[in-house]
N, C-alpha and C positions, 0 to 999 in steps of 0.2 A: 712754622712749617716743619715737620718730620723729616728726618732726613731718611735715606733710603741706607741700610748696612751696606749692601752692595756696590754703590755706587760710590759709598765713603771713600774718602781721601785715604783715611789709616786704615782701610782695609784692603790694600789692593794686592793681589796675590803676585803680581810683578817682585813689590818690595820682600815680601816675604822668602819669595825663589831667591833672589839676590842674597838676602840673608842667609841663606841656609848655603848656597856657594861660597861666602866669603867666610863663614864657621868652615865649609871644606878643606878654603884656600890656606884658613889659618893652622889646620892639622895637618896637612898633606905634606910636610913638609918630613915629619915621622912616621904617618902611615905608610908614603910611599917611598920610606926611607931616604931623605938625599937633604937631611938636617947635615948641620956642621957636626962632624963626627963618625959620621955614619961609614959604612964600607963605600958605599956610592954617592959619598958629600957632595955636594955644589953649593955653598956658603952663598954664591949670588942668589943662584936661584931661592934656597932656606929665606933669605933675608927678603927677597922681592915677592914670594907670597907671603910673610907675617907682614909687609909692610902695607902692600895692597888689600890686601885681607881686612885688615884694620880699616882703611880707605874705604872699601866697599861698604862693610859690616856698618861704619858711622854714617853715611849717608843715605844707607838702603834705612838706618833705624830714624837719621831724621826726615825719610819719606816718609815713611810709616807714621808719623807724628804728625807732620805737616807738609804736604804734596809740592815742590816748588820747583819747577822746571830748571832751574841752576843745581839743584841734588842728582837730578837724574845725568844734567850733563856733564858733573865730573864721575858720577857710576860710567855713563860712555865710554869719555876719555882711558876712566882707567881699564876698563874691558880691553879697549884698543891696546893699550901700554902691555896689561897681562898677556893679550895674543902676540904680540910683536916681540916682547921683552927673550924668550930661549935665543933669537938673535942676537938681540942688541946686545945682551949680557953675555953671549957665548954657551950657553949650555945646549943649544939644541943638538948638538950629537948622545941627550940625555933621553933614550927614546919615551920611557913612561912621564916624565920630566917636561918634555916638549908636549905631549898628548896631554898630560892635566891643565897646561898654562892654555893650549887654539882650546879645546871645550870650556874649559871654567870662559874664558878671555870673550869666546866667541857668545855662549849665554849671557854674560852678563852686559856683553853689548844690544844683545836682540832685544834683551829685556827692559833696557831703559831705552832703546828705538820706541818701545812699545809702548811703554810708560808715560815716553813726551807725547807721543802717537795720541793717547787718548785722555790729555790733562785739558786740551783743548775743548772737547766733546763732554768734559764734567765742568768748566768756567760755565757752557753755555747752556749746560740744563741746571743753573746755578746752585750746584752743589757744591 
């Protein structure tokens, strides 16, 4: 039986959004300047997006390979960690700093809600 592109497991535009946020999450730390060194450094923060970043980027690519509702729940997890973290870490008086961590933190949460959302709905048109 044919499978359908669309419905594919490694095609799903979830994983690929994910991907392309955590390429964000892994540069933002020099676009929007606040690397170690910079005039407006936060070394925590620099350090908790290349680390999450990394996090994300590996498991959105092994969704991408192969769909497994445990990838999407540590993408979850760390969504929640990147939205919460300008506290936990202290940088949220960093205003563009706290703004890139709630939108990346808060997409990458929707999208593996989404993701688990509809793994269900491809088991059972056995794809």
């Amino acid at each position: 039986m044919a499978r359908n592109p669309q419905n594919s497991d490694t095609n799903k535009w979830q994983d690929w959004v994910n991907l392309v946020l955590a390429i964000w999450m892994f540069i933002s730390p020099w676009a929007l300047a606040f690397y170690p060194g910079a005039a407006t450094a936060s070394v925590a923060a620099a350090w908790n997006a290349w680390i999450l970043a990394i996090v994300i980027g590996v498991f959105s690519v092994a969704a991408l390979i192969k769909a497994r509702p445990w990838e999407e729940w540590i993408n979850l997890i760390a969504g929640v960690w990147v939205f919460v973290s300008p506290w936990v870490l202290g940088y949220s008086t960093a205003t563009i700093v706290l703004w890139n961590s709630l939108i990346v933190g808060a997409l990458v949460f929707i999208l593996a809600i989404w993701d688990l959302n509809t793994q269900p709905a491809m088991a059972s048109r056995g794809v």
